[in-house]
C-alpha positions, 0 to 999 in steps of 0.5 A: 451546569458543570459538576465539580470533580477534584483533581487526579480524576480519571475521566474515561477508561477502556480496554480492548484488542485489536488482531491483525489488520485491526485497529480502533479510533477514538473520537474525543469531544470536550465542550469548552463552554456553550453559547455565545458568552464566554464563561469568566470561570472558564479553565484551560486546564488540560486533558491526558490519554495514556495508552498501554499495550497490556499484552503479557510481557512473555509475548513480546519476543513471539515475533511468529504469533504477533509482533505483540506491537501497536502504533498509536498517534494522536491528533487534532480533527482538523490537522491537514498535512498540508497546514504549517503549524505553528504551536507545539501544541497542535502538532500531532503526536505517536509512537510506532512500537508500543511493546507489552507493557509500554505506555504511551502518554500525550497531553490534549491542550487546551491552549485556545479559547474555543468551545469545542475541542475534538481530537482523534486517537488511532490505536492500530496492531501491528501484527503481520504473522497470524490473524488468530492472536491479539494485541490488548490495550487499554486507554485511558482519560484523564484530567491530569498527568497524575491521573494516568498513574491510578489503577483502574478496576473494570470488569473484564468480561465487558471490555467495551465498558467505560468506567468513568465519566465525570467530566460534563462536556466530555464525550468519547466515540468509538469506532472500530475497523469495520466502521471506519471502512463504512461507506460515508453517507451521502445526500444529494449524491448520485446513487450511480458509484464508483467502485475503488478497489485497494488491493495489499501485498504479502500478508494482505494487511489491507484495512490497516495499511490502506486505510490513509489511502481510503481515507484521503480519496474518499476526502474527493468526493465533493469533487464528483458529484456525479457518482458515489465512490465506493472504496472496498479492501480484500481482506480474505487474503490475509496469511494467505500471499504465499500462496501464489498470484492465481490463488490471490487473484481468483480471491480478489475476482469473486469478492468483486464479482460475488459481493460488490456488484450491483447494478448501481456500479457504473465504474471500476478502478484498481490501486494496488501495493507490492504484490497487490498491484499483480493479484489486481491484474490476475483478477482483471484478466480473470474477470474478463475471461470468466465474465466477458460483459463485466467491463462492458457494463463496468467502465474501467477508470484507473489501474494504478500499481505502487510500487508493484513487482511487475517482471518479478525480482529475480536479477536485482536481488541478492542471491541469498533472496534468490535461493530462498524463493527458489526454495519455497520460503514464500511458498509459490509466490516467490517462485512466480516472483523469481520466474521459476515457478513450474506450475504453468509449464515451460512459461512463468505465470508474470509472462502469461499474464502479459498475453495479448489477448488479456493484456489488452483489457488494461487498455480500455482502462482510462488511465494506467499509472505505475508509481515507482520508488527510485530509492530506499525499496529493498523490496521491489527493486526500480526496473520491475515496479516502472515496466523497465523503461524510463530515461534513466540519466534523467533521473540520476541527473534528479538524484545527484548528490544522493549517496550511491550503493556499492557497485553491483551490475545487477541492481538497476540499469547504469549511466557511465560516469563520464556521460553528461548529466544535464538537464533533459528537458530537450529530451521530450517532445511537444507530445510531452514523449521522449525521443529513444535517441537522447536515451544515453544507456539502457539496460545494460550490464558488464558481466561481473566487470564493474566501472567503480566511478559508475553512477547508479541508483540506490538499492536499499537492503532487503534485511533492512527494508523488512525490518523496518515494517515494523521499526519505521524510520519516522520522519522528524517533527519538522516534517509533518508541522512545516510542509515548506521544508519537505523536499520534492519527492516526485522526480519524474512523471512522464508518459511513455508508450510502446514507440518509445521503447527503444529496439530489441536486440535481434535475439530477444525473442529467439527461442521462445516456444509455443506453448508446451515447448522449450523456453531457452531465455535468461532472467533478464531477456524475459524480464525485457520480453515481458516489459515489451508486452506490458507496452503494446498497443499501450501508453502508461504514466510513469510517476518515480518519486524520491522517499526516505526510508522505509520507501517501500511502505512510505509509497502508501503511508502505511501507517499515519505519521511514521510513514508521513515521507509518502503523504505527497505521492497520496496527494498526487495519487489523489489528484491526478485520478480522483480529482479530474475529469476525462480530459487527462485520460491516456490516449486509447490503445494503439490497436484496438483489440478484436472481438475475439481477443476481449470475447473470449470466455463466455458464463466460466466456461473453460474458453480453450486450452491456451488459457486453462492456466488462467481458468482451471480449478486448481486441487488445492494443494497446488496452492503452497504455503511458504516457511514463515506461514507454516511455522507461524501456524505450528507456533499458534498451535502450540501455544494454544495446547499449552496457554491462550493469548486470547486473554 
């Protein structure tokens, strides 16, 4: 039986916090009627949720300590993505910059006769400086819109408390970050698992920007009913990416090994973001080097990168970017992004990761796929995140009508104007491989000369591509109801391997030293060797895809609907890697690398000098911080002497 409450009842209220990486779900139940029979007084009034970023207003300028921001979406339980929707009120609805102070307010209609209603409420921080600070919010239920406007009294030493529930049928479930990356339950399922590791890149912000990747591979699982996936994000990197990629991959290889291994893991795979996907690889040479039996009792599955900076950024980015991260203001990272780092002598650690010997574990992996964004990444540029080489006229002739950058010889390899752009399907052979001699240009530059009427790829502003982390150009509401509108994002998806390549100039490898030598090599001529040693005894799937800004983030819907262009490159993600069996499964390596190449370290004994780089224990003031993370520290510890935004 129903109890009567008037109108302009405030039905639920909480409030609560969420910190860096953080963010809460609530799960909103209204039992229309029960039964068979519907009720004949039953009412269609609906219900509101009003969320409030109750952070101080002085905050809302603390970029350092915050940003102070949250986003907040609301949608039905059983939305798809992939469903048209018809009725306005069933499209979901969000807003991707609460500041201090702001409300956001949707209404949850009840415009069907049904008898339950579910719908889910995320509220995520968008704080990327500091794990110490936190953002306040408080939401509220309401049984309408005038509701929303009454002032709610709760004790603020409870702030879990709920401080009305009038309404029968009405129940709401809360779940915070650590619940949601719960592994599900499973019945019937084999005990035998499928470890999933989700690696982030700078800031580390693993378990709020991956959680819609998690989520949806985790949707697979009635798809294997062999094994139990197990999806893990390393957290503990959080504030710490500018420490350098040793740092961060050590990190990622004694949380698997110290903390997810058991003997129930039969599997492994790797899926990395930006800077995730090279910490990924450190720690799977690091794995294989310390605990040699590891991927012998361990299959490994998928290496997937996105977006991943795997030869650095250190040609295609302004030289304003270049001074700064020879400078330090991403500390060792970006000069081991910038191939200047110092640390490992005369080579840069991105070309000590491409060594035969450890290289070669990648090769055991079932399937390695690298997902690049042809456009709108001011982050990481094409070549670096596609291993250099794909058919580059094949996807300009994808592109065409698209709006080109400024000429800069710099940016991505170009194809003369006067070239014929057509369609290249000739230009693959019945092994789906491309034939080098149909590859028009390659790699090619002219100095500082510049043909005007060239064609190249866009290249995003690196200002804008990091301001638009947190100010996210949101698709429009067309987008996420009608999936018949969206345009083809995926523009190419080939398999390449190492005779694909075409031949090196004869001076390529000339002046690289041993170890303890001299290296005499450009930017660019070590930006080509390394993509070549990436290649080796390898065949990798190449999946360049087409998205609107903030591409960068978009790749892995950082956050729900604001980065909804990259729902298909998830979709395929998914599919193509949790949704198939072996016989998709790249060809195994070219040559099979010997017992002395994978056997080279035995129970973390240091194996030889050649790898000591890889293994010593660095002091740890070789791991460097950058600016942004040393004047974030210095204004939380300013703040903290003078106020507490923990209140």
């Amino acid at each position: 039986m129903k109890v009567h409450i008037s109108a302009n009842e405030v039905l639920y209220y909480n409030q609560s916090s969420v910190k860096l990486g953080e963010f809460e779900r609530y799960i909103i139940t209204y039992e229309l009627y029960q039964g068979d029979g519907i009720p004949a007084d039953i009412k269609l009034d609906s219900l509101w949720v009003k969320i409030k970023n109750t952070t101080k207003l002085s905050y809302k300028a603390a970029y350092l300590l915050g940003p102070f921001i949250l986003y907040c979406d609301v949608r039905a339980k059983d939305y798809e993505s992939s469903y048209k929707i018809i009725s306005s009120a069933d499209k979901p609805v969000f807003q991707s910059n609460l500041q201090a102070q702001q409300k956001f307010v949707s209404e949850l209609s009840l415009h069907h006769i049904k008898p339950r209603y579910v719908w889910i409420v995320d509220v995520v921080s968008q704080i990327l400086f500091n794990r110490e600070t936190k953002v306040n919010f408080g939401i509220l239920i309401g049984n309408s819109k005038a509701s929303l406007k009454k002032k709610i009294r709760c004790d603020r030493a409870l702030p879990d408390k709920i401080c009305n529930t009038l309404l029968s049928g009405l129940s709401v479930q809360r779940l915070t970050t650590a619940d949601i990356w719960k592994v599900p339950p499973l019945i019937g399922i084999s005990q035998k698992s499928h470890l999933v590791i989700l690696t982030h890149g700078f800031q580390s912000n693993v378990s709020a920007d991956m959680e819609y990747i998690m989520e949806e591979i985790y949707k697979s699982q009635m798809n294997n009913s062999n094994e139990r996936l197990v999806i893990k994000g390393y957290a503990k990197n959080v504030c710490e990416t500018e420490k350098g990629i040793k740092f961060l991959g050590v990190g990622l290889a004694n949380y698997i090994i110290d903390e997810l291994y058991d003997d129930s893991v039969e599997k492994i795979s790797f899926i990395g973001h930006s800077l995730g996907g090279l910490t990924q690889t450190f720690a799977i040479c690091y794995i294989n080097t310390i605990h040699p039996d590891f991927f012998k009792k361990v299959e490994p599955i998928n290496f997937i990168s996105l977006a991943s900076p795997l030869l650095g950024i250190a040609t295609s980015t302004p030289n304003y970017v270049k001074m700064s991260l020879s400078m330090g203001i991403i500390g060792t990272t970006g000069q081991e992004l910038g191939l200047k780092d110092a640390n490992y002598g005369d080579k840069p650690l991105l070309y000590l990761l491409s060594e035969e010997s450890l290289i070669n574990v990648l090769a055991r992996f079932k399937r390695r796929t690298l997902y690049a964004n042809a456009v709108n990444d001011g982050i990481v540029p094409l070549y670096s995140s596609s291993l250099l080489f794909l058919d580059y006229s094949q996807l300009l002739h994808k592109l065409r009508g698209q709006t080109t950058a400024p000429c800069d010889p710099l940016l991505q390899p170009e194809v003369n104007s006067g070239e014929n752009l057509t369609n290249h399907s000739d230009d693959y052979n019945d092994d789906n491989e491309i034939n080098t001699s149909s590859w028009n240009t390659f790699w090619k530059t002219k100095g500082n000369d510049c043909d005007k009427k060239s064609k190249r790829l866009m290249n995003a502003s690196v200002i804008k591509s990091m301001k638009s982390v947190v100010l996210t150009p949101c698709p429009d509401a067309n987008f996420l109801s009608n999936p018949d509108e969206r345009v083809a994002t995926i523009i190419h998806d080939k398999i390449y391997s190492e005779k694909n390549l075409p031949p090196p100039s004869p001076t390529l490898y000339e002046g690289i030293a041993a170890q303890g030598g001299e290296t005499r090599k450009t930017r660019k001529e070590m930006e080509e060797i390394i993509a070549r040693r990436w290649h080796k005894g390898m065949h990798w799937r190449k999946v360049v895809v087409s998205l609107k800004p903030d591409a960068h983030n978009n790749i892995i819907v950082r956050r729900r609907f604001a980065n909804a262009y990259g729902w298909p490159v998830i979709d395929h993600l998914v599919t193509a890697h949790f949704q198939r069996d072996d016989s998709d499964a790249l060809p195994v390596q070219d040559k099979q690398s010997s017992e002395e190449d994978t056997n080279i370290a035995t129970g973390g004994v240091e194996p030889n000098k050649f790898f000591s780089w890889l293994t010593k224990i660095e002091d740890p003031s070789a791991y460097r911080g950058g600016i942004v993370s040393t004047a974030s520290h210095l204004a939380s510890s300013w703040i903290s002497k003078h106020s507490s935004v923990k209140d």
